[in-house]
C-alpha positions as CSV (number, residue, x, y, z in Angstrom):
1,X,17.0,10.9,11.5
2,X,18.1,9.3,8.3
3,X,15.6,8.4,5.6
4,X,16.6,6.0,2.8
5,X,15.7,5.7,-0.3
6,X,14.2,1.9,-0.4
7,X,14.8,2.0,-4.1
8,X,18.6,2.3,-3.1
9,X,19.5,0.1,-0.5
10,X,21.0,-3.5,-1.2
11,X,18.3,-6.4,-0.2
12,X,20.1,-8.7,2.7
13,X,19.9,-12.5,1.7
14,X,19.1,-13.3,5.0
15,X,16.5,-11.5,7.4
16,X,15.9,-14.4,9.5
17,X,19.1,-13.6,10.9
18,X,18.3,-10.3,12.0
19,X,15.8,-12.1,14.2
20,X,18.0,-14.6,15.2
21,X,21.3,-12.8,16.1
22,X,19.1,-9.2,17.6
23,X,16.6,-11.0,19.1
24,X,14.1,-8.8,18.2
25,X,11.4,-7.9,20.2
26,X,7.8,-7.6,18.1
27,X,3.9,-8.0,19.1
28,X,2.9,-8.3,15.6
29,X,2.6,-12.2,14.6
30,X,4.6,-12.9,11.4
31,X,2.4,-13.5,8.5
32,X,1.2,-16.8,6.8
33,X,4.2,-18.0,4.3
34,X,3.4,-16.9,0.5
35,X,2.3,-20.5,-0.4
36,X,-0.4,-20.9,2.0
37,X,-2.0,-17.8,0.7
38,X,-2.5,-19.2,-3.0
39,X,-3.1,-22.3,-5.1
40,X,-0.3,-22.3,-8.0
41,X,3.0,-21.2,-8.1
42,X,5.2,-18.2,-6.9
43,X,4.3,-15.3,-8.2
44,X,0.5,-16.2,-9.9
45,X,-0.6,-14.2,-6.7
46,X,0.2,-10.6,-9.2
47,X,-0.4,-12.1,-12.7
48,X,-3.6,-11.8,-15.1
49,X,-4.6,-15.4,-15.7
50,X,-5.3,-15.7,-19.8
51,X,-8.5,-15.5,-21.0
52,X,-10.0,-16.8,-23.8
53,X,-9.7,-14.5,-27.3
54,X,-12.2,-11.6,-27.9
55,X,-13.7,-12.3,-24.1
56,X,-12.4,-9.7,-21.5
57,X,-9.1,-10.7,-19.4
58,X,-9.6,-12.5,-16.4
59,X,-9.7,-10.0,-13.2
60,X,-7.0,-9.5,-11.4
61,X,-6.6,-10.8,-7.5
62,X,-8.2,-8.1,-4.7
63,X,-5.9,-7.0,-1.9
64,X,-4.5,-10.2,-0.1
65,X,-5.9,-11.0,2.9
66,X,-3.6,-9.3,6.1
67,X,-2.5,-12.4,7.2
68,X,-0.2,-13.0,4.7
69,X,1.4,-9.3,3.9
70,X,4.6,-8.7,5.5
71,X,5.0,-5.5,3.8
72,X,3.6,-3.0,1.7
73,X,5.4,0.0,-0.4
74,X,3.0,3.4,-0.8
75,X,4.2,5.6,-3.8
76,X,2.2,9.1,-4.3
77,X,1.9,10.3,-7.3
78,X,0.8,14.5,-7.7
79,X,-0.7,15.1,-11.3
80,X,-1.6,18.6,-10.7
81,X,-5.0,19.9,-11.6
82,X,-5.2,19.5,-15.1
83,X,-4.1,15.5,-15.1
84,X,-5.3,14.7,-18.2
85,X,-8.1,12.2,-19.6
86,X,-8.6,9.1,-17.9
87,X,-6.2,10.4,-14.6
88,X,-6.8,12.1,-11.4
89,X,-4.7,14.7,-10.0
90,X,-3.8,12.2,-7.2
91,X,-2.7,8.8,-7.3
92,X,-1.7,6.0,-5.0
93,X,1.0,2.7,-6.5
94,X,0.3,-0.3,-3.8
95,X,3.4,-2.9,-4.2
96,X,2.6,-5.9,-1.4
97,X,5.3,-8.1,-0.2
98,X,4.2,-11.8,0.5
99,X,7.2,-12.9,1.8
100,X,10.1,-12.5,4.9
101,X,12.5,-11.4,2.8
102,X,11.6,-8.5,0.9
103,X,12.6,-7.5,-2.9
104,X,11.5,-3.9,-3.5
105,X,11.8,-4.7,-7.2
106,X,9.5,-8.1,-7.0
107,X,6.3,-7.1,-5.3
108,X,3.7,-9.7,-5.1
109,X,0.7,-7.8,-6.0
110,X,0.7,-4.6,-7.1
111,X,-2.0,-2.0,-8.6
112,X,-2.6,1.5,-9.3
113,X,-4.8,3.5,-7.2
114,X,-6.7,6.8,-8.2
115,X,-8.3,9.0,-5.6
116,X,-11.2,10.3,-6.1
117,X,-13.3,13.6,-3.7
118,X,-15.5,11.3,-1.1
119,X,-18.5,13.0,-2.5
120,X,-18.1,10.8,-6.0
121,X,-17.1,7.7,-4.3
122,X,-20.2,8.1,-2.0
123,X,-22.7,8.5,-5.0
124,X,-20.7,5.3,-6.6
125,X,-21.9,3.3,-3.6
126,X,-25.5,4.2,-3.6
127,X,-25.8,3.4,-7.5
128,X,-23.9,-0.2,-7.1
129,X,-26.4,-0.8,-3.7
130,X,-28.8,0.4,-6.2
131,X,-27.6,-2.2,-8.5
132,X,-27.5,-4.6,-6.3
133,X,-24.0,-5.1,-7.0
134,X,-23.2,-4.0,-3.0
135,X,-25.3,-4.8,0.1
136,X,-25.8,-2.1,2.4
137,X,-23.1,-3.3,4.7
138,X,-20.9,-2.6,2.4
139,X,-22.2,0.4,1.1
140,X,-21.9,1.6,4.7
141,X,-17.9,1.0,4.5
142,X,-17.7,3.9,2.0
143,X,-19.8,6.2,3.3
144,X,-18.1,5.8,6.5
145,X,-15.3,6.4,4.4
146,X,-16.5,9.8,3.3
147,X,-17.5,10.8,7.1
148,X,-13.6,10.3,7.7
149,X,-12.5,12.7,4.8
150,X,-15.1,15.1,6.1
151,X,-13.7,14.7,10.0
152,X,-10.0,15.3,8.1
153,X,-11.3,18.3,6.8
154,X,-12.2,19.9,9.6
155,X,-8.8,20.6,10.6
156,X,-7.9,24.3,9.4
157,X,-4.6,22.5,8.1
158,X,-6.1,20.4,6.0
159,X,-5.5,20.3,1.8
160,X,-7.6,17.7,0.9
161,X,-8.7,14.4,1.9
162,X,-9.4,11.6,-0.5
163,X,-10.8,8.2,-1.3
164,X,-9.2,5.5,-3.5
165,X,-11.4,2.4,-4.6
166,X,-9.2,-0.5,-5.2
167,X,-10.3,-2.0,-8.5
168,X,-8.7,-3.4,-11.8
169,X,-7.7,-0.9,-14.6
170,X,-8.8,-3.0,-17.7
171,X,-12.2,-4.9,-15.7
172,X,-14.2,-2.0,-14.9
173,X,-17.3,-3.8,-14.3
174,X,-15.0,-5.7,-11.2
175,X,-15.7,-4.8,-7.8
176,X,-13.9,-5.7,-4.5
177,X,-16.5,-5.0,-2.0
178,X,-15.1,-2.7,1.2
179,X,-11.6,-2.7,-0.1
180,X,-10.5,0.7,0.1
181,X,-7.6,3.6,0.6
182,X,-8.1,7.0,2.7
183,X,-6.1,9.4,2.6
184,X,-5.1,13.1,3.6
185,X,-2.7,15.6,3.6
186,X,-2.1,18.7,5.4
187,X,-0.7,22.5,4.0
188,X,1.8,21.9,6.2
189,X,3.3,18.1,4.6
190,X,2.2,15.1,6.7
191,X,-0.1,12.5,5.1
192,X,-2.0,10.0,6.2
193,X,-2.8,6.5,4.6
194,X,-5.0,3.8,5.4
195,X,-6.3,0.4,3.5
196,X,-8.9,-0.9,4.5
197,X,-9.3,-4.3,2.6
198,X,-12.4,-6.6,3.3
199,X,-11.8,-10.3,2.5
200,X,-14.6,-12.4,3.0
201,X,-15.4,-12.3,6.9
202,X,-12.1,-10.6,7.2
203,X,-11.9,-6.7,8.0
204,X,-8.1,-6.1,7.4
205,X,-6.4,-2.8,7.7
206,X,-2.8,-1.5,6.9
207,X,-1.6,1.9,7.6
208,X,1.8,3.7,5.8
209,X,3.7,4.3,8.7
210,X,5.8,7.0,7.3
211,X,6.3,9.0,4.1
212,X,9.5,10.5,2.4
213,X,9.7,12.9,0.0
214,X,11.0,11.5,-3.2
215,X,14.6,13.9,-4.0
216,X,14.9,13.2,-7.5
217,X,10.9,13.8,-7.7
218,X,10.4,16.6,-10.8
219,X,7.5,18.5,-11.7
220,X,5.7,17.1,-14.7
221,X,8.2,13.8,-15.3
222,X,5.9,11.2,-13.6
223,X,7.8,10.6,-11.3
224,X,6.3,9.5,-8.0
225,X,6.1,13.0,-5.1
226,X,7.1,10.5,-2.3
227,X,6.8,7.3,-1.0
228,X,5.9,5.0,2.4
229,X,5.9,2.4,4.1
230,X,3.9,-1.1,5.9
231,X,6.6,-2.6,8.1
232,X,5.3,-3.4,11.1
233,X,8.6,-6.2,12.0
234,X,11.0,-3.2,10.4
235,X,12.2,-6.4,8.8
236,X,13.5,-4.4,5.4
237,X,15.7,-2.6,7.4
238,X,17.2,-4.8,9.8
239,X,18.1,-6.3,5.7
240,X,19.7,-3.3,5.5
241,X,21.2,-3.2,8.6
242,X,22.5,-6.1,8.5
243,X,24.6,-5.7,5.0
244,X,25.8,-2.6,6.5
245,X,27.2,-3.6,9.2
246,X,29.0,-6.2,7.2
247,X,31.4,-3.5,6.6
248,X,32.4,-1.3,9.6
249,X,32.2,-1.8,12.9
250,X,28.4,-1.2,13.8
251,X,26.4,-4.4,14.7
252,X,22.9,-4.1,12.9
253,X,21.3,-3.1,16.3
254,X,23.3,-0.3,16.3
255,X,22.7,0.9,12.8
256,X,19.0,0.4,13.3
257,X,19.1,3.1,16.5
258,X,20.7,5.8,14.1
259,X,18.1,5.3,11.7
260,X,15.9,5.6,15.0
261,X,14.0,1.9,14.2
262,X,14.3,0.9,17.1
């Protein structure tokens, strides 16, 4: 099977015509259009409103509710384990794509994700249900959250299995009740991720459906270990498809069986 680099393939101007001309076959609904899911313009959905001098910055939007995320890029980042102050040795880069054509280099929201051993997540929850700052519902989500780190672990393949809290980076004191990343990774390669990403009444939950090892990824650079993918309509690729079958002789259906997409 082929793997891609998304970073390197050409965005198509067009993926409504991947469902027009192929047809495609999908059970999952299309998400909400981008300006049903916020009040403002394009684009305010990622940004920091401005706050008011000397106060602290406005915080930033949670995860978007499901409905309206067509896609979402996973980058993993390995610190080894001596990251440095303020770091973890693993780390998570959420982009989310709002819209039916997708830019790789114009997410819609986008945050940085430490993971943290489920033990210090758990004793996080008790002190904000302490607090008050989390009812016991929610509270629940994490510790739940820890059970499925410890189930991970039980498999004699298992490196380590971890828990993200999605948050904001310069609002500390901001919480987004029950949203959430798992993740695990086995001696052997495979990893799995999960968001879980409570809006309101809403329980949503996205899954990277495959990883790829990063090539050009070098020890002690920064540079992200390997990256994944939300893509439940494969719509970035029939993009791909499509422009690539612009020029040769393969329809876009066919490129998308050698990639093995469909």
């Amino acid at each position: 099977m082929m793997h891609h680099d998304p970073r390197e393939m050409l965005a198509a101007r067009d993926y409504q015509r991947a469902l027009d001309s192929m047809k495609q076959m999908d059970d999952t609904p299309a998400p909400t259009p981008l300006n049903a899911a916020m009040n403002g313009p394009k684009g305010s959905f990622e940004k920091r409103g401005k706050g008011k001098k000397g106060h602290l910055p406005p915080a930033l939007h949670p995860f978007p509710k499901t409905e309206f995320v067509w896609a979402v890029q996973f980058q993993f980042f390995d610190n080894g384990p001596n990251p440095g102050s303020g770091k973890t040795e693993h780390a998570l880069k959420l982009e989310v794509y709002m819209e039916p054509t997708v830019n790789l280099y114009k997410p819609h929201w986008v945050r940085a994700v430490p993971l943290h051993a489920p033990g210090i997540v758990a004793k996080w929850a008790d002190e904000k249900l302490a607090d008050g700052k989390l009812t016991a519902d929610t509270a629940a989500v994490y510790h739940g959250a820890a059970a499925w780190c410890a189930n991970q672990m039980k498999n004699p393949d298992m490196e380590w299995a971890k828990i993200g809290r999605i948050g904001d980076n310069r609002r500390r004191d901001v919480i987004y009740p029950g949203q959430l990343v798992l993740m695990s990774r086995e001696i052997s390669g495979p990893m799995t991720t999960i968001i879980l990403a409570q809006n309101g009444d809403e329980a949503g939950m996205v899954q990277c459906e495959r990883w790829v090892h990063d090539q050009h990824s070098t020890k002690g650079t920064g540079r992200r270990k390997a990256f994944g993918f939300y893509d439940p309509q494969k719509k970035y690729y029939w993009q791909k498809a499509i422009e690539e079958s612009k020029y040769g002789d393969k329809s876009a259906k066919d490129i998308m069986g050698e990639w093995g997409m469909i």
